[in-house]
C-alpha positions in Angstrom: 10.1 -7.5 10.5 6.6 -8.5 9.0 3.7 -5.8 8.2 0.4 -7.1 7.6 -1.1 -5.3 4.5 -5.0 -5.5 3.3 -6.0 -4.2 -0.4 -9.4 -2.9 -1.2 -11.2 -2.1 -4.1 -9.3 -2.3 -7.6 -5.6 -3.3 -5.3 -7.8 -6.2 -4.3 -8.5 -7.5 -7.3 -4.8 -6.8 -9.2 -3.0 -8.4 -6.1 -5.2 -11.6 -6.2 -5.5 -10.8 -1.8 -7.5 -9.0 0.2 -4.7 -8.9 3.2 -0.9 -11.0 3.1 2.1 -10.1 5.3 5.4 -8.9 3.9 8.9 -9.3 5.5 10.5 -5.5 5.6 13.3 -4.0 7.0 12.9 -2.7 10.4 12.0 1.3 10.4 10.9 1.3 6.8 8.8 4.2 5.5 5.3 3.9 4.1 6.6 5.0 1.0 9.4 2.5 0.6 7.1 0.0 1.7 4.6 0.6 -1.2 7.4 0.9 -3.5 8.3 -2.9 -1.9 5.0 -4.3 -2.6 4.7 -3.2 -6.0 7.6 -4.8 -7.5 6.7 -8.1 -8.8 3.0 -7.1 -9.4 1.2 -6.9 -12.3 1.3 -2.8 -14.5 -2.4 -2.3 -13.5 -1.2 -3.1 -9.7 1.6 -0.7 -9.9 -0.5 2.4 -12.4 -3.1 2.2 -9.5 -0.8 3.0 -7.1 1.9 5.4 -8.5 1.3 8.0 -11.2 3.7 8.2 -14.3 6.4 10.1 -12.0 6.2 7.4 -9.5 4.8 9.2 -7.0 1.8 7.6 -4.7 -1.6 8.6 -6.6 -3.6 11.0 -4.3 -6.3 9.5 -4.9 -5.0 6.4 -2.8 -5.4 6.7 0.5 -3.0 4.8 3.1 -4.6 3.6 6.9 -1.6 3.0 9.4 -3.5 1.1 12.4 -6.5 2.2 11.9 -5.9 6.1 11.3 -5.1 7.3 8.2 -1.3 8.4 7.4 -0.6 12.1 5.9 3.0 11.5 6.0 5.0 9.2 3.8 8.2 9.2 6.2 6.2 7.5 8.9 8.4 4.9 10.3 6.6 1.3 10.7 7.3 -1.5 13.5 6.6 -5.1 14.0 3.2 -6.4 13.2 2.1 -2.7 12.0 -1.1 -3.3 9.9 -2.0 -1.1 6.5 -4.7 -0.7 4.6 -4.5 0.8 1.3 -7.6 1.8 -0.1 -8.2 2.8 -3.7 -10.8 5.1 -5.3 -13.8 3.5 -6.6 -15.8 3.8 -9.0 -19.2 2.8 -10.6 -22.6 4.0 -10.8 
């Protein structure tokens, strides 16, 4: 099945996108779908995302449809859209 996915902020720049579609097993997790788009990226791509455990950083907040996710299990469909948003920073 294909999930559409849309980077913001540093994501944005280290994936080279600002959205592409991925092709995903049907019922896949949010977490196993991160875990699926960072393979194949650059280190900065994957050290924004996942902490030296490889656990999702906190600080990076995931948008399932248009509401944001508190669960990593969460089970995606067809055409599900997500947005991960990173911190950012500046001054």
């Amino acid at each position: 099945m294909k999930i559409k996915i849309k980077y913001t902020a540093q994501l944005k720049k280290e994936a080279g996108v600002s959205e592409d579609w991925t092709e995903v097993e049907s019922g896949i997790e949010v977490e196993d779908l991160l875990r699926s788009i960072a393979i194949g990226r650059s280190d900065a791509f994957r050290n924004i995302l996942f902490d030296e455990e490889n656990n999702r950083r906190q600080s990076i907040l995931v948008i399932h449809n248009n509401e944001q996710i508190e669960s990593e299990q969460l089970r995606l469909n067809e055409n599900d859209e997500i947005l991960i948003m990173s911190p950012i920073a500046g001054g």
